[in-house]
N, C-alpha and C positions, 0 to 999 in steps of 0.2 A: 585376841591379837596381843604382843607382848611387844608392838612398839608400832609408831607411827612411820608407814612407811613416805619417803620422798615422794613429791611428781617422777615419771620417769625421764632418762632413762637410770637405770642402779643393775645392778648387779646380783645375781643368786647363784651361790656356790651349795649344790643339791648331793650330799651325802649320803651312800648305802651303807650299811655296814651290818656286819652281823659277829660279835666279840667271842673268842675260844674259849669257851666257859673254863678251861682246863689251867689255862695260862694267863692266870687276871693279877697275880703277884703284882703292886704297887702300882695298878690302871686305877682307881678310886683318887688318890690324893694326885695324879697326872691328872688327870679328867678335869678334877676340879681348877686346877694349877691352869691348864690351858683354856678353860671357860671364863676364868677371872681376867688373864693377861688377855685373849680375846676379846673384850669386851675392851679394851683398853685402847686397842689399837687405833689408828686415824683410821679412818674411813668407816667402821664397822658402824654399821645401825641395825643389827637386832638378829634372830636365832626364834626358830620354829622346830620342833623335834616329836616324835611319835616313836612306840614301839609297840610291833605287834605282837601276839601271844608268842610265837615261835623265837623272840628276841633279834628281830632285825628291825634295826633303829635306821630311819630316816629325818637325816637335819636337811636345816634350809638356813644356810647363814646368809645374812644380805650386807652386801657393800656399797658404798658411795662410787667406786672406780675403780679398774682390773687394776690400777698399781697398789691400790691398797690391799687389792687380793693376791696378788704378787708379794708385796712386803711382810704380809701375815704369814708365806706359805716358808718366806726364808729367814725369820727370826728365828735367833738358834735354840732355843728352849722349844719352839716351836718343831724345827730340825731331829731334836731329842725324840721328842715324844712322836713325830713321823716314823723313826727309825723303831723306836721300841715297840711302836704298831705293828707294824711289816713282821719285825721278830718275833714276837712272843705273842699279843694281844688279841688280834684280829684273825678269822676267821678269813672272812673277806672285806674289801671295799670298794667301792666305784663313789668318782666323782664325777662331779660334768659343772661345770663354770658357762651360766645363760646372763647375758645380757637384757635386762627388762624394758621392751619399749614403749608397752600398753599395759596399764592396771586400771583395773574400775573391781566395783564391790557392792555390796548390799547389808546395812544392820538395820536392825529393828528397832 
């Protein structure tokens, strides 16, 4: 786990994506650029990510509250790098924004 999540309830913005291997021109130092200012924002408390062999990457970014998900989605560097997605980067994506009411868990 890469952070302690809150009681609920919080927020999970759940990402599909899958990158055009073809068109990755300047997605490396973006990526990075918007993982650091992400991480900066209010509300943000933490990112979970996997990629399977076939290269489709599923994130799980967690928020404190939908305006924080809201304010993240219209900062303008943010904006940028939405736009350069769509055009050149991505393959495909799907989001879907859940609202968490109930979390429980098990460590050893």
């Amino acid at each position: 786990m890469s952070f302690t999540r809150p009681e609920p309830p919080y927020y999970a913005v759940i990402v599909s994506s899958k990158l055009d291997a073809a068109h990755l021109d300047g997605y490396a130092p973006m990526d990075q650029r918007m993982a650091e200012l992400g991480r900066a924002q209010p509300g943000y408390l933490g990112r979970e990510s996997k990629t399977d062999a076939d290269g489709r990457e599923l994130t799980v970014l967690y928020y404190r509250d939908a305006e924080s998900i809201s304010a993240w989605k219209q900062h303008p560097e943010h904006l940028e790098a939405q736009r350069r997605g769509r055009e050149q980067w991505y393959a495909d994506y799907h989001i879907e924004v859940a609202r968490v009411e109930r979390a429980y868990g098990f460590e050893r």
